[in-house]
C-alpha positions in Angstrom: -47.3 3.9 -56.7 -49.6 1.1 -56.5 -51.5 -0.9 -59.3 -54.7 -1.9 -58.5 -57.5 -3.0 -61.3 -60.6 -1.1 -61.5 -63.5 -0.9 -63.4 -65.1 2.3 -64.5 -68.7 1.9 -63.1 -70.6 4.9 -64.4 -70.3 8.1 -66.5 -71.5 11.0 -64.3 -70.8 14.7 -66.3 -68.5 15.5 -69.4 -67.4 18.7 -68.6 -66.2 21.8 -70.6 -62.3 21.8 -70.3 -62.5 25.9 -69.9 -65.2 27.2 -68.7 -65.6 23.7 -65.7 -69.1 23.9 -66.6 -71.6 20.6 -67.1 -72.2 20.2 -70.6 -74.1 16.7 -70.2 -75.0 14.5 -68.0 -74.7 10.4 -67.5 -73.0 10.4 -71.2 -73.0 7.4 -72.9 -69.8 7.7 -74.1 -66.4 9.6 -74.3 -64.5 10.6 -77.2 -60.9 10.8 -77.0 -59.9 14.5 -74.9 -62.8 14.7 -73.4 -62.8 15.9 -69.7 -65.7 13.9 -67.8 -66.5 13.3 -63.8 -66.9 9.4 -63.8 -67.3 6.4 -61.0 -63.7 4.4 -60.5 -64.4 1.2 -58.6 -61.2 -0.5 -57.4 -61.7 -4.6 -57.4 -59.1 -4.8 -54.5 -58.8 -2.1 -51.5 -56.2 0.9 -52.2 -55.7 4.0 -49.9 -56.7 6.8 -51.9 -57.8 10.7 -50.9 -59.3 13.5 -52.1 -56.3 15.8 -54.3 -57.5 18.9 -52.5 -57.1 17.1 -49.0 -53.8 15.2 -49.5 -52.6 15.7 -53.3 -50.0 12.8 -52.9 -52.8 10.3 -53.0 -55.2 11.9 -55.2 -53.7 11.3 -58.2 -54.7 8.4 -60.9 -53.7 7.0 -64.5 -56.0 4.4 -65.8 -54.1 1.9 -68.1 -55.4 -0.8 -70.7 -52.9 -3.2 -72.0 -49.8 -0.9 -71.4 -51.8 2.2 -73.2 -53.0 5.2 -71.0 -56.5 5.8 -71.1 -57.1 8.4 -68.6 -55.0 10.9 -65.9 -57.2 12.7 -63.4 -57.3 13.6 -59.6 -59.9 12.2 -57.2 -62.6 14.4 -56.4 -64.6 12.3 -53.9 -63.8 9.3 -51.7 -66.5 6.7 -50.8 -65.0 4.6 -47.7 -65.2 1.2 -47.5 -63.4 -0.7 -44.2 -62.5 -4.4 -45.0 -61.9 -6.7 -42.1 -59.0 -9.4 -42.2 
């Protein structure tokens, strides 16, 4: 497991926890048990994957001050390569 700080960069979808369906998009907020696609950007590199590609490493909990804000699986990976 690795801890890595992030910063949530941009609310894409909510989505309707049954059905999967868009309800809105780019909210401007989330209310506690909402489900919602949104942007993750790691402020230090972390080896990630998509959960449907390698379910291992597509896993995440977002954390603030010891209290869980979020659990979700990664849906898409942007790439970055950082040179030593």
């Amino acid at each position: 497991m690795a801890q890595v700080a992030c910063e949530v960069t941009e609310l894409l979808e909510k989505i309707d926890r049954k059905s999967g369906k868009t309800i809105e998009k780019n909210p401007e907020f989330l209310k506690s048990d909402d489900t919602a696609l949104v942007k993750i950007t790691p402020l230090k590199p972390i080896c990630v994957e998509k959960h449907g590609d390698y379910p291992s490493l597509g896993r995440f909990v977002l954390f603030d001050r010891e209290r869980i804000l979020a659990v979700g699986t990664v849906k898409h990976v942007e790439k970055k390569f950082f040179q030593s």
